[in-house]
N, C-alpha and C positions, 0 to 999 in steps of 0.2 A: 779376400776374394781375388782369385787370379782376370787378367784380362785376356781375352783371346783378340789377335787381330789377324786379322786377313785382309791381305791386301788383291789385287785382282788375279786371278785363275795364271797358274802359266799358260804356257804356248801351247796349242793342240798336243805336239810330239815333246811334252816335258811331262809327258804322264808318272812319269818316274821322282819327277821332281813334286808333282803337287801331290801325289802321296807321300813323301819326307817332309812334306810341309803341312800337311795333316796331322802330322804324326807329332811333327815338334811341337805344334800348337796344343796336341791333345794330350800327351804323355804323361806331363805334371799335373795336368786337372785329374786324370786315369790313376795315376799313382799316388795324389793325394787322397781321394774318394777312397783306393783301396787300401790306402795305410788308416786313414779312420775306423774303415767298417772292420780291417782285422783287429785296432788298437780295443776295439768294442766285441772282439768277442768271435768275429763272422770269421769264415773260412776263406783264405787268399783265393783258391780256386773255384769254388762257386762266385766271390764277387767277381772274377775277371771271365767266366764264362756266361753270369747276366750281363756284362758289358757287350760280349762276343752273342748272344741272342741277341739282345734289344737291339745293337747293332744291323742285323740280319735280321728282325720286324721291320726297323724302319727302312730299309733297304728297299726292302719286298713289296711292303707300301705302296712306299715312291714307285716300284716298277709298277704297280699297276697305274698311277695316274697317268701315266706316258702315254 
């Protein structure tokens, strides 16, 4: 099992920055998950398009408890 750490939020204006830090965190859990589901069979571009939905469920979500 991979670990995810995060450590606290950048600065306001490192918006840039705490997306690459997103991203690094999330990559290899992303591309683990999709080297399984193809090794079994699934389609690369549907699982990376249910990531890119569910992604964009919860998004939307969250916008609404705001």
């Amino acid at each position: 099992m991979m670990e995810i750490n995060f450590n606290a939020p950048p600065a306001d204006d490192a918006a840039i920055d705490m997306s690459a830090e997103c991203q690094s965190q999330l990559l290899p859990l992303v591309r683990e998950i999709v080297q399984a589901a193809v090794a079994a069979g699934w389609s690369r571009d549907d699982v990376l398009l249910a990531f890119v939905e569910l992604a964009w469920d919860l998004y939307e979500k969250r916008r609404d408890d705001l």
